[in-house]
N, CA and C atoms as a LAMMPS dump frame, in Angstrom:
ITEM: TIMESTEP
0
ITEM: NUMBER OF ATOMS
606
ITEM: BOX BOUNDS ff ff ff
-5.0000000000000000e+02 5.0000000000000000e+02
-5.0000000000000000e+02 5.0000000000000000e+02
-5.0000000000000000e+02 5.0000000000000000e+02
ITEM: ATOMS id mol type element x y z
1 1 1 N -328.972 392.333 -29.168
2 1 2 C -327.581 392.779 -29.27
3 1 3 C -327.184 393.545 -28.006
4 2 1 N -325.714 393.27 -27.849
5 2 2 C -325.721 393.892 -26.377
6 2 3 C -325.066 395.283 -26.772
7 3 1 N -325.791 396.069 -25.98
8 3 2 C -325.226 397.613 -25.96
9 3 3 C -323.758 398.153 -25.564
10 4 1 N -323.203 398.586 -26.575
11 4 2 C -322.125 399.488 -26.108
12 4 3 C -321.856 400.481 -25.581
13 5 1 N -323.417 401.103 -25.95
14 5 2 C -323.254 403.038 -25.562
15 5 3 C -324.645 402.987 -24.682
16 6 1 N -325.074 403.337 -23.506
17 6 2 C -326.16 404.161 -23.042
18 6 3 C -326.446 405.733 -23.208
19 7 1 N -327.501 406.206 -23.823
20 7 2 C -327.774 407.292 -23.702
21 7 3 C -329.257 407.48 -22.642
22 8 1 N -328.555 408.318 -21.939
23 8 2 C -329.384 408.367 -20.265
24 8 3 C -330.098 410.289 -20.473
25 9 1 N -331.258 410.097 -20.622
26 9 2 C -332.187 411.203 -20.547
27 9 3 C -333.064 411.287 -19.033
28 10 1 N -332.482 412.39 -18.732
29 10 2 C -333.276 412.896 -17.006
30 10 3 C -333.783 414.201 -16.996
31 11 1 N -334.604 414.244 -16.036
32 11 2 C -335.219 415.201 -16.134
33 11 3 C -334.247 416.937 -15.356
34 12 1 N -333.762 416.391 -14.628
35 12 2 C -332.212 417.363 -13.771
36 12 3 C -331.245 416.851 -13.555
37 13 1 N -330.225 418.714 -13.26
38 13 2 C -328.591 418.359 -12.926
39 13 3 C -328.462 416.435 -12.188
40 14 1 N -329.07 416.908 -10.738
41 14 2 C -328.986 415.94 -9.293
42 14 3 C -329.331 414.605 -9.894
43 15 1 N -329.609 414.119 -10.655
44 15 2 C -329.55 412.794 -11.547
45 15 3 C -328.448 412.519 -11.912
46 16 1 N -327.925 413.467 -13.041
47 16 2 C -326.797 413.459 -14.03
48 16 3 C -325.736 412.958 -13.079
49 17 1 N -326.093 413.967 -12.019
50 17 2 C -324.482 414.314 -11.135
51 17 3 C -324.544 412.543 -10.473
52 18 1 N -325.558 412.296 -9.942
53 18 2 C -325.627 410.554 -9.328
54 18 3 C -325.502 409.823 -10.541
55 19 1 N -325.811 409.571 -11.373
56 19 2 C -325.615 408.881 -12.998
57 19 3 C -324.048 408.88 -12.587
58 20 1 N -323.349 409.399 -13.076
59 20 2 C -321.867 410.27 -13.44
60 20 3 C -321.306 409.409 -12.812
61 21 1 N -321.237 409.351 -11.503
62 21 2 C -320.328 408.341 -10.489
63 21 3 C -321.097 407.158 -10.466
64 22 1 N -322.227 407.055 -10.064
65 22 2 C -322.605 405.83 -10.094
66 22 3 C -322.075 404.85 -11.582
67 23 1 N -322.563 405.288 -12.412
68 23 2 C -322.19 403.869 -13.948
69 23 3 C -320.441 404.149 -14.194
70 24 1 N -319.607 405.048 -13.583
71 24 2 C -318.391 404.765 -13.575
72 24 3 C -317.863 403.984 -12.982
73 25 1 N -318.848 403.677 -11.798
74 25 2 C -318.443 402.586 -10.635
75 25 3 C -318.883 401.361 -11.072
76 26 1 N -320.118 401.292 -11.489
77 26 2 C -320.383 399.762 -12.365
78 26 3 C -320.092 399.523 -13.394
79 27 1 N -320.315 400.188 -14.47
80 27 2 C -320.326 400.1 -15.768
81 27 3 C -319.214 399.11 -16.469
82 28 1 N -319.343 397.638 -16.883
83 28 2 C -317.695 397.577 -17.479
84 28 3 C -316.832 398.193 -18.812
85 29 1 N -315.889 397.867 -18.433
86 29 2 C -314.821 398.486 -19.184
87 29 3 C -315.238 398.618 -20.853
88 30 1 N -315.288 399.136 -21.771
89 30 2 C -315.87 399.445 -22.562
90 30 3 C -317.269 399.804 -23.159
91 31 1 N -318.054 400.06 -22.178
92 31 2 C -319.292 400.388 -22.255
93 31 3 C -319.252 401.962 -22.034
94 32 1 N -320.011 402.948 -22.855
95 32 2 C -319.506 404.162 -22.694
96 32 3 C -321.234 404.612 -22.219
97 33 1 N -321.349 405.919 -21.999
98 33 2 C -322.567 406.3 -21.193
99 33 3 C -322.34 407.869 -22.076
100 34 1 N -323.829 408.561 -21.896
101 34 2 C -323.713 409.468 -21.98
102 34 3 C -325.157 409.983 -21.622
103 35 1 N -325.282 411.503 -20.457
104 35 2 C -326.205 411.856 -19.791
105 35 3 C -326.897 413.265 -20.529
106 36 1 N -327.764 413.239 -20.524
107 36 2 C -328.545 414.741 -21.171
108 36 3 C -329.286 415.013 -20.062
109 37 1 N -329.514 415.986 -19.25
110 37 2 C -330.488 416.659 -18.705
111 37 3 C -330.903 417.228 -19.172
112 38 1 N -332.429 417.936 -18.846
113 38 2 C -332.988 418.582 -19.189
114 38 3 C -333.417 419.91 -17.932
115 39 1 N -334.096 420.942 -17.746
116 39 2 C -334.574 422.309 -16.827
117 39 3 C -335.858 421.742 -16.135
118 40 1 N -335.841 420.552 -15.87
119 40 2 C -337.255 420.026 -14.895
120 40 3 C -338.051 419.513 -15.573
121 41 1 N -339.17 418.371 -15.223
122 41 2 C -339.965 417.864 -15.67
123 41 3 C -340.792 418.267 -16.9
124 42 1 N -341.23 419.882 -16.778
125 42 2 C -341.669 420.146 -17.346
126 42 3 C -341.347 420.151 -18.744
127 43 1 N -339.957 420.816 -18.994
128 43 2 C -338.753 421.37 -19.996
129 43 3 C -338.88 419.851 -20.761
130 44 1 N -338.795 418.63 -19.406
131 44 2 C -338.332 417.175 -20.535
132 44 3 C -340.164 416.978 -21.184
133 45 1 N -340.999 416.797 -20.708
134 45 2 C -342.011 416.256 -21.769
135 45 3 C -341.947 417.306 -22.327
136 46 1 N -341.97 418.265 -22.652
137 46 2 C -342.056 419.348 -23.778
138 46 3 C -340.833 419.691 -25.22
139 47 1 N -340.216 418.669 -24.746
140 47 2 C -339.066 418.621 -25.548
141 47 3 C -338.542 417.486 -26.251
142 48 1 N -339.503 416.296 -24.908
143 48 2 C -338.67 414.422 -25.233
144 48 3 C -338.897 414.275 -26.625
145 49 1 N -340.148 414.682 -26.897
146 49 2 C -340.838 414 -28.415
147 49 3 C -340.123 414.672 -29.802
148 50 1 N -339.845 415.463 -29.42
149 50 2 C -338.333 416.435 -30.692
150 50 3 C -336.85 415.258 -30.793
151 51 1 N -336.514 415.326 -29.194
152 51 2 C -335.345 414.814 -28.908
153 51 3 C -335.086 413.607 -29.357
154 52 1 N -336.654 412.551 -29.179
155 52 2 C -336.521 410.879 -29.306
156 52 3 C -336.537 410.968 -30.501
157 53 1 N -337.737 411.864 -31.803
158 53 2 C -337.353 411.861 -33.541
159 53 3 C -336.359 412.118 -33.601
160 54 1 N -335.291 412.806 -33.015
161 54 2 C -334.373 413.384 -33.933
162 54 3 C -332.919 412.005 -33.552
163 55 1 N -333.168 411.137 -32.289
164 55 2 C -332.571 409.987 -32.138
165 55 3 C -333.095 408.986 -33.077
166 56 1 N -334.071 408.94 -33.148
167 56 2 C -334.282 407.227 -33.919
168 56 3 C -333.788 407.889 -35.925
169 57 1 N -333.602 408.442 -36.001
170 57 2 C -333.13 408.78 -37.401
171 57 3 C -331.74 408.525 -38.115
172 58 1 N -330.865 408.011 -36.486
173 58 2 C -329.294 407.761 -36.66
174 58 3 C -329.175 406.529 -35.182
175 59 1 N -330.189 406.373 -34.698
176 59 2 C -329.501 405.318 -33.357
177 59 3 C -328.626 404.747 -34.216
178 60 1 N -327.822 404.503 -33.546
179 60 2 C -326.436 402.549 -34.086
180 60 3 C -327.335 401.722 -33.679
181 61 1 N -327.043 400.77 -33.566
182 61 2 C -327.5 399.199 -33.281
183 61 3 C -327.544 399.137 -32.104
184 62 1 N -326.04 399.482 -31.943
185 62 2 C -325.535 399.186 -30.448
186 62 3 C -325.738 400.092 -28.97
187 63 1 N -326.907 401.041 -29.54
188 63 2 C -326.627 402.22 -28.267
189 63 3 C -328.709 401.745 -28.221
190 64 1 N -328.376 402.38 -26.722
191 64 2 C -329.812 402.273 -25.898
192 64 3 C -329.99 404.049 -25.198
193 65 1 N -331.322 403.521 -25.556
194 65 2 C -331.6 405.203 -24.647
195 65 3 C -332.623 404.359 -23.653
196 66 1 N -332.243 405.206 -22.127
197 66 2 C -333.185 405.135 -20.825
198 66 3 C -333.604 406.433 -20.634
199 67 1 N -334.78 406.284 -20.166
200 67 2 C -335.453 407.765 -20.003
201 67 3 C -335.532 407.611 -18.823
202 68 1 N -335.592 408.533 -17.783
203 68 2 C -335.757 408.66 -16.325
204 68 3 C -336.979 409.873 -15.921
205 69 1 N -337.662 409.916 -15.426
206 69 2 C -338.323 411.106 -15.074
207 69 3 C -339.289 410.36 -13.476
208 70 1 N -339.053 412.19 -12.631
209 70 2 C -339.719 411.494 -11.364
210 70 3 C -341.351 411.251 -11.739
211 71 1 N -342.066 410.233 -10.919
212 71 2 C -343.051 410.653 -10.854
213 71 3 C -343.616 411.397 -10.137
214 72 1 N -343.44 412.22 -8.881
215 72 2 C -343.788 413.258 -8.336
216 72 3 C -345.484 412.951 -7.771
217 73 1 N -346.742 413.691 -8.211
218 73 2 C -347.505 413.059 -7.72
219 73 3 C -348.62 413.027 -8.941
220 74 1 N -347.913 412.887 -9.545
221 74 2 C -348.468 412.229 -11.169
222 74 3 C -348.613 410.87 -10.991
223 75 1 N -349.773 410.348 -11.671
224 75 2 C -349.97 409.05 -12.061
225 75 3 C -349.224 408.054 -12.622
226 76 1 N -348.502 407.172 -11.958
227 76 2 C -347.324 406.447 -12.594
228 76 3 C -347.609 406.107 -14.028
229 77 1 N -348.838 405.079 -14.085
230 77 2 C -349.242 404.817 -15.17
231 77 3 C -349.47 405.573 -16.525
232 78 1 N -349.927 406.502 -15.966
233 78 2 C -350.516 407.604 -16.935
234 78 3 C -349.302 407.96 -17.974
235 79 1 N -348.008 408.323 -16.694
236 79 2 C -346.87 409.095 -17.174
237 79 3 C -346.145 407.828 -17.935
238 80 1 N -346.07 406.699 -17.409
239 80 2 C -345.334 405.891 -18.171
240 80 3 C -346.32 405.781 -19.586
241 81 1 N -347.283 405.703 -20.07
242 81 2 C -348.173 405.562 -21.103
243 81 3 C -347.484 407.128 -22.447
244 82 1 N -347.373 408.127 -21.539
245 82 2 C -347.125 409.714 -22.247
246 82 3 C -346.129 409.072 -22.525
247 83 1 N -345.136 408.608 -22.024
248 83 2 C -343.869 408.439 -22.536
249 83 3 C -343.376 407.336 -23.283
250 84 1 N -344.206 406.248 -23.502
251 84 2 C -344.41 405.345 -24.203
252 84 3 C -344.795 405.894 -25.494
253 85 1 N -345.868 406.888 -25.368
254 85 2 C -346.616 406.871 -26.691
255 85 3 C -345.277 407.92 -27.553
256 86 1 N -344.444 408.508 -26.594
257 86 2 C -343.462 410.096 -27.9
258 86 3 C -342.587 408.839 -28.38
259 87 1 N -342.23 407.538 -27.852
260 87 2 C -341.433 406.68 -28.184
261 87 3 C -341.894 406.253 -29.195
262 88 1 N -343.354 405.992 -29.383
263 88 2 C -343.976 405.295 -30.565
264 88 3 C -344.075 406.065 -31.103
265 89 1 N -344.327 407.8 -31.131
266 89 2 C -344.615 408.516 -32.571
267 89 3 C -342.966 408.898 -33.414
268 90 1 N -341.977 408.953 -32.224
269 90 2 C -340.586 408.782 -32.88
270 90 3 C -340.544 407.461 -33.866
271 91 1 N -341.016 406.675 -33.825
272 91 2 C -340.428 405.453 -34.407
273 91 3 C -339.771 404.341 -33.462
274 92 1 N -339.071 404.908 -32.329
275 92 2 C -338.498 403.545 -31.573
276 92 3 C -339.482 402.916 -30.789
277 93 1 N -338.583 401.152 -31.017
278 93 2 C -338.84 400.617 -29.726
279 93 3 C -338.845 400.312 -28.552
280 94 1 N -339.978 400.425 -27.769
281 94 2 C -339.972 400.258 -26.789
282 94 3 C -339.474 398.854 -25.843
283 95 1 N -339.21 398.487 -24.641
284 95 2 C -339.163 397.412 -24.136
285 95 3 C -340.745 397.179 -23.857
286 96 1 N -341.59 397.821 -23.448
287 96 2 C -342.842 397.644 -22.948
288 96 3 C -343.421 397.124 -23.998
289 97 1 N -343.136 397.694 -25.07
290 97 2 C -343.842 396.943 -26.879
291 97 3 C -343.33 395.894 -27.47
292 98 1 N -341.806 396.243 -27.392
293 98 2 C -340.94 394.801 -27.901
294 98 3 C -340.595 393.792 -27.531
295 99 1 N -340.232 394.113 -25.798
296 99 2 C -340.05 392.97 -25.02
297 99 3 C -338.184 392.713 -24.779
298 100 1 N -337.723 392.113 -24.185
299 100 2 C -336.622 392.037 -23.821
300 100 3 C -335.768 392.09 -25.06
301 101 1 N -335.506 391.835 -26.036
302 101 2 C -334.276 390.715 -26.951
303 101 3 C -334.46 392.458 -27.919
304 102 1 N -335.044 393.279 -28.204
305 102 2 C -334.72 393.993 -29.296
306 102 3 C -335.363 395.735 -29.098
307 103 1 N -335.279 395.754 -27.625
308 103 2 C -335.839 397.245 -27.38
309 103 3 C -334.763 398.371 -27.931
310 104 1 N -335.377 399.827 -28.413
311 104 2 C -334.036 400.562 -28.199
312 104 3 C -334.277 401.629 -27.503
313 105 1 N -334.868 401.65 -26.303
314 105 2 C -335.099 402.708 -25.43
315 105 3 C -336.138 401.795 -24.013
316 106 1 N -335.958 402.327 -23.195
317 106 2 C -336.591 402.432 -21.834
318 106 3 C -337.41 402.936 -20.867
319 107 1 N -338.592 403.171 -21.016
320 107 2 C -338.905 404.179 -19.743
321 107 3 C -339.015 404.032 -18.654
322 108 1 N -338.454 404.927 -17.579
323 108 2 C -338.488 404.4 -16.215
324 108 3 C -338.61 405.366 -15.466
325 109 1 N -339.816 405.013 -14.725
326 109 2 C -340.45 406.371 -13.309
327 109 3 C -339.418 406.491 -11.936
328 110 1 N -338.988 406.959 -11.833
329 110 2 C -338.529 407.315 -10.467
330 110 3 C -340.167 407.562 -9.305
331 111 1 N -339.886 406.961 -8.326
332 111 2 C -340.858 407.031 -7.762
333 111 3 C -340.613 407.236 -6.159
334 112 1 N -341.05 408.071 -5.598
335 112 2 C -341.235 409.334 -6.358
336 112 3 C -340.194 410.194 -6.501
337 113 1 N -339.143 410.489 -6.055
338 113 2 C -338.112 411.028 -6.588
339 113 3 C -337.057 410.631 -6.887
340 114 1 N -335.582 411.611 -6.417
341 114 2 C -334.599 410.812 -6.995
342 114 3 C -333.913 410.351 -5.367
343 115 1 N -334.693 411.408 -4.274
344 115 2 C -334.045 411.865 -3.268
345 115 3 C -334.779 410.034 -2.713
346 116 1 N -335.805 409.649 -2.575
347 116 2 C -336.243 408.381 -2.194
348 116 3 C -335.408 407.05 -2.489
349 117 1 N -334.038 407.586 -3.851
350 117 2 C -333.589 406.528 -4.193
351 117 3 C -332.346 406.229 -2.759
352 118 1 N -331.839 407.281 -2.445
353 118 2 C -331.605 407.362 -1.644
354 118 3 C -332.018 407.032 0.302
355 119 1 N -332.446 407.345 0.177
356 119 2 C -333.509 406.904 1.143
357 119 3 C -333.797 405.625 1.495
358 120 1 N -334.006 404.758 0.461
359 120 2 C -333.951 403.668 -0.107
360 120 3 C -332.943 402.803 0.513
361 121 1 N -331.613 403.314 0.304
362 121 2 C -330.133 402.962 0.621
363 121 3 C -330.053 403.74 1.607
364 122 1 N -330.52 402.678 3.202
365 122 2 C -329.765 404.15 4.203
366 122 3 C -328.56 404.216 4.442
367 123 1 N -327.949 402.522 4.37
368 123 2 C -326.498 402.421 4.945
369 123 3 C -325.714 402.934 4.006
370 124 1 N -325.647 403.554 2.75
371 124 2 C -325.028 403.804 1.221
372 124 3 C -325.381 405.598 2.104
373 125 1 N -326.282 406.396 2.261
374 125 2 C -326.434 407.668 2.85
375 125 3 C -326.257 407.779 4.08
376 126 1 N -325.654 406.735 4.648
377 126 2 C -325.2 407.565 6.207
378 126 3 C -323.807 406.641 5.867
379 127 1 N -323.427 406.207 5.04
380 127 2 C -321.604 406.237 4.517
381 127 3 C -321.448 407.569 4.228
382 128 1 N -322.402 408.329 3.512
383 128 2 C -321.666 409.395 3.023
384 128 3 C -322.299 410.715 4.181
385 129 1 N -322.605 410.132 4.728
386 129 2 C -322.926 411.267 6.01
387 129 3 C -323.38 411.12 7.513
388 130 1 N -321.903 410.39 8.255
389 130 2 C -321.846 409.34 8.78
390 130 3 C -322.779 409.874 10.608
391 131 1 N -323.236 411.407 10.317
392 131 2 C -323.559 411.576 11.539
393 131 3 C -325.453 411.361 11.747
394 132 1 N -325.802 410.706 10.472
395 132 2 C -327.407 409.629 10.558
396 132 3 C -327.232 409.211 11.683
397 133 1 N -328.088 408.483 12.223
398 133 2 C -328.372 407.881 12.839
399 133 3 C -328.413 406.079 11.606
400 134 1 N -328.535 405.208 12.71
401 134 2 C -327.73 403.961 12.037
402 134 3 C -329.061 403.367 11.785
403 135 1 N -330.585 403.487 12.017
404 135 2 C -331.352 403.238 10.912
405 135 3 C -332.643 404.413 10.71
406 136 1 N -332.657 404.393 9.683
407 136 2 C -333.869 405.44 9.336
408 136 3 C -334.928 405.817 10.178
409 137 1 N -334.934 407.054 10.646
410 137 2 C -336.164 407.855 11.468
411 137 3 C -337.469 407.427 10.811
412 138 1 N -338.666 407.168 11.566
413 138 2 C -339.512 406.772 10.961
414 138 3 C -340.237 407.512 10.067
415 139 1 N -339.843 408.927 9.715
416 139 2 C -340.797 409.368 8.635
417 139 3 C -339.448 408.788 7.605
418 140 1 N -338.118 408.462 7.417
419 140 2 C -338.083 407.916 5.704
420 140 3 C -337.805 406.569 5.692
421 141 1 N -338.677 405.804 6.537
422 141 2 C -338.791 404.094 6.427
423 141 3 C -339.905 403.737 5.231
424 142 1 N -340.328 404.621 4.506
425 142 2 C -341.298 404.206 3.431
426 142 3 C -341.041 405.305 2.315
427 143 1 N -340.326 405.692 1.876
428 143 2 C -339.361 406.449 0.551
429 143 3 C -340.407 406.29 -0.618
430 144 1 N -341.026 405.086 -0.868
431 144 2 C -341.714 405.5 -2.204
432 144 3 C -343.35 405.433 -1.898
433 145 1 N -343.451 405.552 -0.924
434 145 2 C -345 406.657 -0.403
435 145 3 C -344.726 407.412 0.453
436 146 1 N -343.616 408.361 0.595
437 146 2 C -343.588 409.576 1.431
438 146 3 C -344.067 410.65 -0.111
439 147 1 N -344.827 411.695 0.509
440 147 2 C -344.466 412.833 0.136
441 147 3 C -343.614 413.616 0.731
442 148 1 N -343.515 414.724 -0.089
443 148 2 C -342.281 415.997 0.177
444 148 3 C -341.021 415.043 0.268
445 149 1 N -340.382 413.927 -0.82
446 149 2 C -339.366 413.143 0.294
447 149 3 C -338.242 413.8 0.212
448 150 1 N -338.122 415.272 -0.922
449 150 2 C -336.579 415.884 -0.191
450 150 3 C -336.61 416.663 0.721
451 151 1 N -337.557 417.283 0.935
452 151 2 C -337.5 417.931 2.221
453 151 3 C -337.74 417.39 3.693
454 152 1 N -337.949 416.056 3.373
455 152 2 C -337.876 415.171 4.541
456 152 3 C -336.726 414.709 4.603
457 153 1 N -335.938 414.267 3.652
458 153 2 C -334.755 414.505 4.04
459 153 3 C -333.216 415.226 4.104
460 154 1 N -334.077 416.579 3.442
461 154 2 C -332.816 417.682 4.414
462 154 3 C -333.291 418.068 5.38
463 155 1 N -334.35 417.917 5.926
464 155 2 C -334.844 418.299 7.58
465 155 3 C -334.1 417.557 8.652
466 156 1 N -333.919 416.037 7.706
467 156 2 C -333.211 414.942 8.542
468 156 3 C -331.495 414.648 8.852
469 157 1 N -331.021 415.889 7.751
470 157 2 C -329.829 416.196 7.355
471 157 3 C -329.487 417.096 8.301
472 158 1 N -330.302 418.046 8.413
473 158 2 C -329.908 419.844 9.316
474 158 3 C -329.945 419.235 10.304
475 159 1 N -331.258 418.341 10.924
476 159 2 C -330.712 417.785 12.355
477 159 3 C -329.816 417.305 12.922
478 160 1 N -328.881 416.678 12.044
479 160 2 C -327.518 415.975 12.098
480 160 3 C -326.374 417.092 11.888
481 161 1 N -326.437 418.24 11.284
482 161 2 C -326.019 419.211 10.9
483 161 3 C -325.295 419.018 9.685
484 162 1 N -325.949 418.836 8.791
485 162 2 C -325.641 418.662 7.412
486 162 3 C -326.592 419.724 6.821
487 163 1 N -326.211 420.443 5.996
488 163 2 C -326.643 421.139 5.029
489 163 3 C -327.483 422.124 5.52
490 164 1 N -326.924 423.04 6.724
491 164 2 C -327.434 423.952 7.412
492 164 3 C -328.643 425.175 7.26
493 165 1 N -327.529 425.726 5.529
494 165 2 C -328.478 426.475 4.845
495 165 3 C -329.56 426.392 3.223
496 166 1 N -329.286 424.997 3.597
497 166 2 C -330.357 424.345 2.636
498 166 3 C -329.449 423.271 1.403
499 167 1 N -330.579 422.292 1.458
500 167 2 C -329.786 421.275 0.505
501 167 3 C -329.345 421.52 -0.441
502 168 1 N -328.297 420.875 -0.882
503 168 2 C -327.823 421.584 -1.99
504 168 3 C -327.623 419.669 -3.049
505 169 1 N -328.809 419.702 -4.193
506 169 2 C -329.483 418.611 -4.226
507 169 3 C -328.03 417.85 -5.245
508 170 1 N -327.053 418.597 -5.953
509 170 2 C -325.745 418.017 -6.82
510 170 3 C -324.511 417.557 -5.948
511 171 1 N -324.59 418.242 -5.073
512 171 2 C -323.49 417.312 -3.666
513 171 3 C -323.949 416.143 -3.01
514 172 1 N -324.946 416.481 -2.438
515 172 2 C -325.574 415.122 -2.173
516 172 3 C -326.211 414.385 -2.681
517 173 1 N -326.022 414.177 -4.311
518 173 2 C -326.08 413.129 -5.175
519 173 3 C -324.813 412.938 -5.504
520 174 1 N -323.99 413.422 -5.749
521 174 2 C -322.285 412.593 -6.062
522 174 3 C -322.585 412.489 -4.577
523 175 1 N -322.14 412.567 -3.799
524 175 2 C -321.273 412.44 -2.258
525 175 3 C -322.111 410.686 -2.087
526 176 1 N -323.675 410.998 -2.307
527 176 2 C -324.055 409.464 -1.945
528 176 3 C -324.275 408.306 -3.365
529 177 1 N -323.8 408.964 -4.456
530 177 2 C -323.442 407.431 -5.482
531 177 3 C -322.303 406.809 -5.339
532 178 1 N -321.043 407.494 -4.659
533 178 2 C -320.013 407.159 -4.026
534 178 3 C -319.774 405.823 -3.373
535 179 1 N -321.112 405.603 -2.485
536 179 2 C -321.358 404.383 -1.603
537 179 3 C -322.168 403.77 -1.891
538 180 1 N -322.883 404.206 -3.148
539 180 2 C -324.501 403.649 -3.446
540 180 3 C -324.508 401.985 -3.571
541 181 1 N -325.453 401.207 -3.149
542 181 2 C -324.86 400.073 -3.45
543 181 3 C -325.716 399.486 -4.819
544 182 1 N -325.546 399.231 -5.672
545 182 2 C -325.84 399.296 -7.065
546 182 3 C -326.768 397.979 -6.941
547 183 1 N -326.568 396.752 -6.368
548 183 2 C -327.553 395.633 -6.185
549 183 3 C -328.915 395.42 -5.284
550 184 1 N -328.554 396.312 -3.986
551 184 2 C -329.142 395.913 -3.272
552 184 3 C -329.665 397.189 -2.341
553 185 1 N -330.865 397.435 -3.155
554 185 2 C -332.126 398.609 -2.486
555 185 3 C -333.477 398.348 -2.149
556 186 1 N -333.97 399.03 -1.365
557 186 2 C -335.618 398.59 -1.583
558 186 3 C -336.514 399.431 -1.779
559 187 1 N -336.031 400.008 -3.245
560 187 2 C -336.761 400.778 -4.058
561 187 3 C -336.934 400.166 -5.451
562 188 1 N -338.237 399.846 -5.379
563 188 2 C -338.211 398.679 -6.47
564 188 3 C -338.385 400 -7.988
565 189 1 N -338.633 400.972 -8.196
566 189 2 C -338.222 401.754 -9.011
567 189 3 C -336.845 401.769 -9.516
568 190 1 N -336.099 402.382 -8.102
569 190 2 C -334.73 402.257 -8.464
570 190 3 C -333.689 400.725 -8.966
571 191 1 N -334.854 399.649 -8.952
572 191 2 C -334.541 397.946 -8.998
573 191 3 C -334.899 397.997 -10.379
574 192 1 N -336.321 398.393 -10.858
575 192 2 C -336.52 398.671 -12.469
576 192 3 C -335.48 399.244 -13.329
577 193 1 N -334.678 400.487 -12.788
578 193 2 C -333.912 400.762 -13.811
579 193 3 C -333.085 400.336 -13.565
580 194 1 N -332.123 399.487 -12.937
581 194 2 C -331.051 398.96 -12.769
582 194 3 C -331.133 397.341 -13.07
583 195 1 N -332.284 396.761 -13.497
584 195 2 C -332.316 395.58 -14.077
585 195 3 C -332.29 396.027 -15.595
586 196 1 N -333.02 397.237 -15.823
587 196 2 C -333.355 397.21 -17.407
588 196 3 C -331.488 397.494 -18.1
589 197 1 N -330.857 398.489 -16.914
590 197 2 C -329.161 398.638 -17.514
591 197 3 C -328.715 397.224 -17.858
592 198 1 N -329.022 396.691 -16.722
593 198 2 C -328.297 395.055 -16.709
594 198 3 C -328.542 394.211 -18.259
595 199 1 N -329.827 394.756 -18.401
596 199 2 C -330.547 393.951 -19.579
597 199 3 C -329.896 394.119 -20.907
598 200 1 N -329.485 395.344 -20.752
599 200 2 C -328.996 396.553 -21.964
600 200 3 C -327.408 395.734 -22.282
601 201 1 N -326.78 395.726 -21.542
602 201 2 C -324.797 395.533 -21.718
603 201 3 C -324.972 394.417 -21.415
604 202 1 N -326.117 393.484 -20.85
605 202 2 C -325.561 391.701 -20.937
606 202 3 C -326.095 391.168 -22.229
């Protein structure tokens, strides 16, 4: 059944705030969204497994939950497995268990952050901050095996003179979903959750 409603669980604001503009810009016309953050990684596994029982007790038919959380330098696998399993002690299904035609939830790693999704998209982040340079410095030509990747790139920001006295991580997530280009990244993380939306409302 195709989804009417997304319910989008992240781990912070700087998601929400890129969520927000971004699925207003794709999303079609009657498909409604709705974002929950949570106080950091930590706050969301300590809380998901409350949050997902107290969803599967009233989901509709028609609504999907995506979970988002970075992986940071946690074990992708591992973390996608933790978050698989609060899905299975809630009661819902998973796509990883059910398979395409009847999931009602998602999990999906950011890898490794949210700032790499970016990164990812240089020409979408030097639209929205046009004094980049026109292709990526070689420390963020590899976004989902950099470490530190936000502070690699507000280092790469101040040099340009952006964000002088430190990033400020909810502006420069609206400012760059603005231009984001929703098809075409090479962050195959950020390609996972944007096939699984696709999957959801078609």
């Amino acid at each position: 059944m195709k989804a009417d409603h997304l319910e989008l669980l992240v781990e912070e604001p700087s998601m929400e705030a890129f969520l927000n503009v971004l699925l207003r810009r794709f999303l079609p016309a009657g498909t409604t969204f709705g974002i929950r953050h949570f106080q950091g990684k930590r706050d969301m596994l300590e809380k998901l497994p409350c949050r997902l029982k107290a969803y599967a007790k009233w989901l509709p038919q028609d609504w999907r939950i995506m979970v988002l959380i970075d992986c940071d330098s946690d074990s992708c696998l591992e973390l996608k497995q933790r978050l698989e399993d609060f899905a299975y002690a809630a009661g819902l299904r998973t796509r990883s268990r059910s398979g395409a035609n009847s999931w009602q939830l998602v999990n999906r790693i950011v890898i490794q952050e949210l700032e790499a999704w970016f990164i990812a998209d240089w020409p979408s982040l030097r639209a929205a901050y046009p004094a980049l340079p026109a292709k990526a410095p070689k420390a963020c030509r590899s976004p989902e095996s950099m470490s530190r990747t936000w502070e690699t790139l507000e280092s790469t920001l101040k040099r340009r003179g952006y964000f002088t006295g430190g990033l400020r991580k909810i502006e420069l997530a609206r400012a760059v979903a603005s231009f984001f280009d929703f098809d075409n990244s090479s962050s195959q993380s950020y390609a996972h959750f944007r096939d699984a939306l696709m999957e959801a409302i078609s």
